[in-house]
C-alpha positions as CSV (number, residue, x, y, z in Angstrom):
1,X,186.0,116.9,67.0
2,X,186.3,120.4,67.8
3,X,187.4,121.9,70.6
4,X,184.5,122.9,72.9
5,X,183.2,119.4,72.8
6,X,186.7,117.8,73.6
7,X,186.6,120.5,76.3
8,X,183.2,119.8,77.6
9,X,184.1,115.8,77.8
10,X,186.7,116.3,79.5
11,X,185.2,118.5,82.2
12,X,182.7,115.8,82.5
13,X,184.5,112.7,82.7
14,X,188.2,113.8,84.0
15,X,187.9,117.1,85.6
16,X,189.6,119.2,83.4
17,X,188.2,122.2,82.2
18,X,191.4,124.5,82.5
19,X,193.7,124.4,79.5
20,X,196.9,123.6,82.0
21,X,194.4,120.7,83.5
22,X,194.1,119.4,79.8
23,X,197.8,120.0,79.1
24,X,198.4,118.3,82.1
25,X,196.0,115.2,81.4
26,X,197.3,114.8,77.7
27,X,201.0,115.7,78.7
28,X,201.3,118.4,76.5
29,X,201.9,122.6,76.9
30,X,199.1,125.0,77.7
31,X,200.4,126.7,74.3
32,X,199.5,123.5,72.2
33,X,196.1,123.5,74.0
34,X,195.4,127.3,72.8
35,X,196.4,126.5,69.5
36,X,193.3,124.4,69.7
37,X,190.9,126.5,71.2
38,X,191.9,129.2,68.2
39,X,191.6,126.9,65.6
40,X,188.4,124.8,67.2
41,X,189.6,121.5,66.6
42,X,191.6,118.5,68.4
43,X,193.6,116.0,66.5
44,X,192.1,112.8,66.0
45,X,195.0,110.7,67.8
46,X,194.4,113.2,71.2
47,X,190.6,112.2,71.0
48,X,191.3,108.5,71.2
49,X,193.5,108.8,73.8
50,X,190.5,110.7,75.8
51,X,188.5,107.9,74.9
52,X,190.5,105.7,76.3
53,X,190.6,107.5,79.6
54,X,186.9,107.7,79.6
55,X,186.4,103.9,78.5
56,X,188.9,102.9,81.2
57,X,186.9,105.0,84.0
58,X,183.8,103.4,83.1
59,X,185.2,99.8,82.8
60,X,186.8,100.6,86.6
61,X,182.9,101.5,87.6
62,X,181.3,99.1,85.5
63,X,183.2,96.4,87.8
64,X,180.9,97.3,90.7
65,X,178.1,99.2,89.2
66,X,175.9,97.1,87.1
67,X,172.7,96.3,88.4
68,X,170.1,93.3,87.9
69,X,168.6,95.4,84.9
70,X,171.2,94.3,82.9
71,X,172.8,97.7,81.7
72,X,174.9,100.2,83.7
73,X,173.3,103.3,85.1
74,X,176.7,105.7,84.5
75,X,176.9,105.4,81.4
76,X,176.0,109.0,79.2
77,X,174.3,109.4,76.2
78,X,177.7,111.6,75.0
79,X,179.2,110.5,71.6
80,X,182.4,111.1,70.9
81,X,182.0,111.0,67.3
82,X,184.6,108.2,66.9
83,X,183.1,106.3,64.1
84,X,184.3,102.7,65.4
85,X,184.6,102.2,68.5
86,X,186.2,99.5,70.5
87,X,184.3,97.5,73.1
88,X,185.6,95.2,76.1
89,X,184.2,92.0,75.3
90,X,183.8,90.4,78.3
91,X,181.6,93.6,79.7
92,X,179.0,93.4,76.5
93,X,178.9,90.0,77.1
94,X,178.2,90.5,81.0
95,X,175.9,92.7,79.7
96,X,173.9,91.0,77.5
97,X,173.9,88.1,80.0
98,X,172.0,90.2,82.1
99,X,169.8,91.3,79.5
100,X,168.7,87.6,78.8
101,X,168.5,86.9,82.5
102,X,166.0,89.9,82.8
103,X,164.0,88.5,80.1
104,X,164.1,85.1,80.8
105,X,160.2,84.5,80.9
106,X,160.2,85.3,77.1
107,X,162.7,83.2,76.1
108,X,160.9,80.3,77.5
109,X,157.4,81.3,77.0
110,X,158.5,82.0,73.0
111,X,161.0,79.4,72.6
112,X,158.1,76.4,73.8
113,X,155.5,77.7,72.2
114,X,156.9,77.6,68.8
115,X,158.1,74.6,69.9
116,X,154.7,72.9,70.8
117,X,153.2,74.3,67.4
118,X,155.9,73.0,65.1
119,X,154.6,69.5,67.2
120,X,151.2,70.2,67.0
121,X,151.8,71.1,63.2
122,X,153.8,67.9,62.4
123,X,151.1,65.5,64.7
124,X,147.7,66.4,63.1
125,X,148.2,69.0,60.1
126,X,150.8,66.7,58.2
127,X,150.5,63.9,56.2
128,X,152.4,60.7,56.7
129,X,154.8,60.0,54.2
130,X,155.4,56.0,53.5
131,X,157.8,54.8,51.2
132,X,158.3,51.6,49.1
133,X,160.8,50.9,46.9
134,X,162.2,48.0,44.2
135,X,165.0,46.9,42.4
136,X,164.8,45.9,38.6
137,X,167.2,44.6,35.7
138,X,166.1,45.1,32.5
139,X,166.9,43.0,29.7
140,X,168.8,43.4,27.0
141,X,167.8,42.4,23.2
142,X,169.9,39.7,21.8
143,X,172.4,41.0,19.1
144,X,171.0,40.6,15.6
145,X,174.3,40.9,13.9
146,X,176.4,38.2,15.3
147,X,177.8,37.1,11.7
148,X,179.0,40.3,10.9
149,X,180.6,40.6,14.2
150,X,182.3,37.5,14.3
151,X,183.1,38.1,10.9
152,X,185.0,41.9,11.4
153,X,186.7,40.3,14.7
154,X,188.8,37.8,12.2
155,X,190.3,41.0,10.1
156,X,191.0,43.0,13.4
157,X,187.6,45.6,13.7
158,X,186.2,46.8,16.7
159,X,182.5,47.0,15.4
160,X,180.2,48.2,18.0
161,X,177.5,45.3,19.2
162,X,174.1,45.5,18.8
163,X,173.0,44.3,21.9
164,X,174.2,47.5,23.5
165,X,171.0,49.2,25.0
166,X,171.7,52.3,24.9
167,X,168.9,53.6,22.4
168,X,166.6,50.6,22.7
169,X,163.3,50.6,24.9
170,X,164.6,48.3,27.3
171,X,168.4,50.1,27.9
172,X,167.9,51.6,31.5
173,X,168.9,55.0,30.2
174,X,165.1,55.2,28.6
175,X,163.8,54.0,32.1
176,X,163.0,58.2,33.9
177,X,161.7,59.1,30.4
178,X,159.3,55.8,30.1
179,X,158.2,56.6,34.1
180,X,157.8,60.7,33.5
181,X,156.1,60.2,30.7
182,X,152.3,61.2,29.7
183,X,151.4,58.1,29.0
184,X,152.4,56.2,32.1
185,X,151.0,59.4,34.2
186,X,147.3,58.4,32.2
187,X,147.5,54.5,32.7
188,X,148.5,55.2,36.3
189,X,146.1,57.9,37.2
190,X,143.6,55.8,35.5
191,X,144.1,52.6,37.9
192,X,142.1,51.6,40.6
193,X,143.3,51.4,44.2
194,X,142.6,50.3,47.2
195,X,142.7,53.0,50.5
196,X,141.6,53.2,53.7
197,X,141.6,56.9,54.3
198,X,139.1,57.6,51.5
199,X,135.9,56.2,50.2
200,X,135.1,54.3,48.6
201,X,138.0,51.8,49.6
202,X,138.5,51.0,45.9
203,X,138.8,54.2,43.3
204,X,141.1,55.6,40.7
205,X,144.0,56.8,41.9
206,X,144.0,60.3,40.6
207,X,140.7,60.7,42.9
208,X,142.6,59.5,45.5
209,X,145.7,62.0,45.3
210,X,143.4,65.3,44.6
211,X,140.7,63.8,47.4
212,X,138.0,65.1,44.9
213,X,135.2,62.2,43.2
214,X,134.8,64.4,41.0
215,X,138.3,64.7,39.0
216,X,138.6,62.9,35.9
217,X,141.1,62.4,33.1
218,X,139.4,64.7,30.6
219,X,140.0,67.7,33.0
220,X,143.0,69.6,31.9
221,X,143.6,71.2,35.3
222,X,142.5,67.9,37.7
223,X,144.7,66.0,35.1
224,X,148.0,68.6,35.3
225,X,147.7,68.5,39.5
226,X,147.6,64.8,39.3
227,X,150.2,64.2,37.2
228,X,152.3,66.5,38.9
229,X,151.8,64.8,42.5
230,X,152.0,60.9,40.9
231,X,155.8,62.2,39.1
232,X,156.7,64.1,42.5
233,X,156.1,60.9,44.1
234,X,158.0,58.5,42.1
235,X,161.8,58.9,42.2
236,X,164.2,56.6,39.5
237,X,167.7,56.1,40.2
238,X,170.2,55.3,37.3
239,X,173.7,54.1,37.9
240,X,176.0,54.3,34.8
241,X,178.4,51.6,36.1
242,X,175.4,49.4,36.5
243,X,172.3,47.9,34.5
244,X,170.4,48.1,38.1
245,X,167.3,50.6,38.4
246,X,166.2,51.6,41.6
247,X,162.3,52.8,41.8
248,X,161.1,54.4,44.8
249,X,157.5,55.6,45.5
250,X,156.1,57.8,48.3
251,X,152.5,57.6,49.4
252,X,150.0,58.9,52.3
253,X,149.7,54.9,52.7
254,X,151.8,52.1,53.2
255,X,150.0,49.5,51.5
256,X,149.0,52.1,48.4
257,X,152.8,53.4,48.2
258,X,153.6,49.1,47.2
259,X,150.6,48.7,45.0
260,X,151.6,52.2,42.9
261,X,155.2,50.8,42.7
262,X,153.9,47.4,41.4
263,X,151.9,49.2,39.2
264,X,154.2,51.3,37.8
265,X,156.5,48.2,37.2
266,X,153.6,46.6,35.1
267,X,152.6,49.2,33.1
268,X,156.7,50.2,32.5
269,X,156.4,46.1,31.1
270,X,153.4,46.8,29.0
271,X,154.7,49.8,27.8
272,X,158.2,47.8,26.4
273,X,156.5,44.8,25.3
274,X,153.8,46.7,23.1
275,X,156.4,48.8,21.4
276,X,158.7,45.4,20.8
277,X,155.7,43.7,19.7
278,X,154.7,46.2,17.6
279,X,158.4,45.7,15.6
280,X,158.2,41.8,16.2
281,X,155.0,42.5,14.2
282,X,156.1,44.9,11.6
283,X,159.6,42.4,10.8
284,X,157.4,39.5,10.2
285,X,154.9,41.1,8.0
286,X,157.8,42.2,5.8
287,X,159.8,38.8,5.7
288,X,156.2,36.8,4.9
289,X,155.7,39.1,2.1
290,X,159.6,38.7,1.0
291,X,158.7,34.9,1.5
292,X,155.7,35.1,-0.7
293,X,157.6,37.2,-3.4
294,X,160.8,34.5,-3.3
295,X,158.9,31.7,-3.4
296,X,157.5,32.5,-6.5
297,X,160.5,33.8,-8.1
298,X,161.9,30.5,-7.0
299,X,158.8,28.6,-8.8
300,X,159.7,30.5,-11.6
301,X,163.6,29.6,-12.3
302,X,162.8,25.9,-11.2
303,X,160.4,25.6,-13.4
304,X,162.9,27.8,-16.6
305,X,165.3,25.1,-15.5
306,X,162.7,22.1,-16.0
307,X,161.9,23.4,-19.3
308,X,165.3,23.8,-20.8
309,X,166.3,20.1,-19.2
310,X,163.3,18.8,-21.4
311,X,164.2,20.3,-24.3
312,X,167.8,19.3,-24.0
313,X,168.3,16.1,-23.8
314,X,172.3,15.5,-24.7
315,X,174.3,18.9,-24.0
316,X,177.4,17.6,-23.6
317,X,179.0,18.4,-26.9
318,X,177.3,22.2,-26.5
319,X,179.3,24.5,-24.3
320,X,176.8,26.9,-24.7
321,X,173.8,24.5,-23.5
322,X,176.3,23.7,-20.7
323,X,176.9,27.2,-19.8
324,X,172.9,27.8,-19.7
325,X,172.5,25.3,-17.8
326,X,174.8,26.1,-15.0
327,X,173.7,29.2,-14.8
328,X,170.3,28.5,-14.5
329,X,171.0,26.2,-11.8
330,X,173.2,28.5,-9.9
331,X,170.0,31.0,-10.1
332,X,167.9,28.2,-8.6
333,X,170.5,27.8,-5.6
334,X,171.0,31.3,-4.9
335,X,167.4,32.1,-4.5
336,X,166.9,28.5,-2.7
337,X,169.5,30.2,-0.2
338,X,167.2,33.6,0.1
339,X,164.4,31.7,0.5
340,X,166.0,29.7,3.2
341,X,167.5,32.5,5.0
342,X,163.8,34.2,5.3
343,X,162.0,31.2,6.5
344,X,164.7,31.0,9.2
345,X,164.5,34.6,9.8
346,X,160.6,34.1,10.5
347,X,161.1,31.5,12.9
348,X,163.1,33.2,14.4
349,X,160.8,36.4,14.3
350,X,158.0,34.7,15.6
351,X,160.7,33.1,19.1
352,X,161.3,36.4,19.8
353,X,157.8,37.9,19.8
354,X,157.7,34.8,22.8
355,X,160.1,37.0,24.8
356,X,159.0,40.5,24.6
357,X,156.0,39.6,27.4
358,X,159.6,39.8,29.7
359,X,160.5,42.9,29.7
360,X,161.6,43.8,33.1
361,X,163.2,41.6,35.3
362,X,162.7,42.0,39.6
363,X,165.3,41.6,41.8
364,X,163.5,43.3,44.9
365,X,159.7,43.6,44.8
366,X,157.8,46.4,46.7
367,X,157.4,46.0,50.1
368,X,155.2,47.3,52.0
369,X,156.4,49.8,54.7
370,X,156.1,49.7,58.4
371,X,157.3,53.1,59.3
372,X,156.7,56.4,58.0
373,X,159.9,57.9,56.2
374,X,158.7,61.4,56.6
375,X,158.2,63.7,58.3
376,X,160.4,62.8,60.8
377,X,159.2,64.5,63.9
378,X,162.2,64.9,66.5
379,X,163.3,67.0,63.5
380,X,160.6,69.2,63.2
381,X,160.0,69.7,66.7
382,X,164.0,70.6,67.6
383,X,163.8,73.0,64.3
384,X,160.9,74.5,65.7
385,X,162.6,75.4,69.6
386,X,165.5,76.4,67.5
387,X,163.2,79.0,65.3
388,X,161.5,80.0,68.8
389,X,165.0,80.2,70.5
390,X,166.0,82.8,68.1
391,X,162.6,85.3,67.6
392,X,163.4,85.3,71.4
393,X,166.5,86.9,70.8
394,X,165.6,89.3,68.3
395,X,162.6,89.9,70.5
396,X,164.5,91.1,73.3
397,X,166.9,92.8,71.6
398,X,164.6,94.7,69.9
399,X,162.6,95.4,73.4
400,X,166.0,96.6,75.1
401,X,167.5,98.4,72.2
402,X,167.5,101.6,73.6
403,X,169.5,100.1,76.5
404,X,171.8,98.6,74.0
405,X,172.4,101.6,72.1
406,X,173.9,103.2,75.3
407,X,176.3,100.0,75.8
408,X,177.1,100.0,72.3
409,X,177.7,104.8,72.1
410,X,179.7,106.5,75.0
């Protein structure tokens, strides 16, 4: 700061214009005080201590000075070119009290109208949100290697079992991929459903989620929007320390959120009892045509082992004849065993394709909701005072911010 303004100040707020009145308000000589005025400027640690002086005046004045409008009327517009100033706390904050009292009516007026929209908005403009949720267990394939495991165990192997699910259709890992995928949005989007709030009652559901008759499946964008509501809607939960899938599905109704759920567990079963089937089906074509193959193979050594029998009548002083003959036989055995092994493998083939229609064991069906789960309204309606609360604020700050910046400058 340089030296007139220091001078000027103090004129203005501590009566000392003289340099021996300034030497006498800063306790220093009259000589120190013209080695200011010749140089034009004040060290930085004698213009805090005028501010001091100054801020202490004002806060003795401010004790009885400040009016209903919220500010003080002897404060000047003077800066002392102090970059960061300190502030007595307890008089901003008498002053801002009074600020807010002054503007009260907006406060309220702006705080309960936004307030009574955010109630209006969540009453009428929202949708209801119901939700309906179920528990299932899937099940796991039988092992098909329960020889070999038995056998490793005996020498002291850890073989891994085959009626693990990870990596099978059924293992609850697969369960989000079967849900989200494109062909369970298609057989979903494609059922029929009953609602209320549109007509007809009974329509496909992906008319129902885009409210439009007119959308079908063969409609890249209707099918995209669709398909992107129907996944936002379902939500799968996966525990790793458990087999136990949790499927949850939101709707704009409460008996429509249960039917979607049920369908979604159907079509999930569908889904894992075509693709078993499909294997079941595959396995047994291959061991009937192993069967066919065997079989005549077998026909083939019995009937090798028929001929040389007839043709040999006494073979006991011929080791040869002997040896021919036991190895015929054991040719006949080992491919009776094949043969065995296959027709066992069939029946067992065909048991199994029984049990793939089970796919999906339920443990809690969908239920249908009797209270909306979103939005929730008290929520909504305190979020919105808070939001109106707070533009009230700003707007007064912003309506008394020349005010402010007086408070805030000396």
């Amino acid at each position: 700061m340089n030296f007139i303004e220091f001078q000027n100040l103090s004129e203005s707020k501590l009566d000392a214009s003289r340099p021996a009145d300034i030497a006498k308000e800063f306790d220093v000589t009259p000589q120190v005080v013209n080695n200011w005025r010749s140089r034009n400027t004040v060290p930085y640690r004698y213009v805090k201590i005028l501010r001091k002086k100054i801020k202490k005046d004002r806060l003795d004045k401010s004790r009885g000075i400040i009016d209903g409008q919220g500010y003080s009327n002897y404060i000047s517009s003077s800066n002392l070119g102090d970059p960061q100033p300190s502030l007595d706390i307890l008089a901003v904050i008498k002053v801002f009290y009074g600020l807010l009292k002054n503007n009260f009516k907006i406060i309220i007026i702006l705080t309960f109208s936004i307030g009574l929209l955010a109630a209006v908005r969540v009453l009428f403009f929202i949708d209801p949100v119901f939700n309906s949720s179920a528990t299932l267990l899937p099940k796991n394939s039988p092992s098909n290697m329960p020889k070999f495991g038995g056998l490793a165990d005996q020498f002291g192997l850890n073989m891994p079992s085959m009626s693990s699910s990870s990596g099978q259709i059924e293992s609850a890992e697969l369960y989000p991929e079967l849900i989200y995928s494109r062909a369970m949005a298609e057989k979903i989007l494609s059922r029929e459903f009953e609602s209320l709030l549109y007509k007809p009652k009974n329509k496909i559901l992906m008319k129902i989620l885009l409210n439009d008759s007119s959308a079908a499946l063969n409609n890249p964008a209707s099918y995209k929007m669709a398909s992107n509501i129907f996944f936002s809607s379902v939500r799968v939960v996966t525990d790793r320390r458990s087999p136990v899938i949790r499927l949850s599905v939101n709707a704009v109704e409460p008996k429509l959120a249960s039917d979607i759920a049920m369908a979604v567990i159907e079509e999930l079963s569908l889904m894992q009892s075509k693709f078993k089937n499909n294997k079941s089906e595959k396995k047994k074509t291959f061991i009937q045509l192993r069967i066919v193959e065997v079989k005549a193979e077998l026909v083939l050594l019995e009937e090798k082992l028929k001929t040389f029998r007839e043709k040999n009548r006494k073979i006991s002083s011929s080791p040869a004849l002997l040896l021919r003959k036991e190895r015929l036989m054991r040719e006949v055995g080992l491919k009776m065993e094949v043969y065995t092994t296959l027709k066992s493998q069939f029946e067992l083939a065909q048991i199994e394709g029984l049990n793939n229609n089970e796919s999906v064991d339920i443990i809690d069906y969908p239920y249908i909701p009797f209270s909306r789960s979103a939005p929730i309204r008290k929520t909504h309606v305190l979020v919105g005072l808070i939001v109106g609360f707070s533009l009230s604020i700003f707007v007064v700050i912003f309506k008394e911010r020349n005010k402010i910046l007086d408070i805030l400058t000396v």
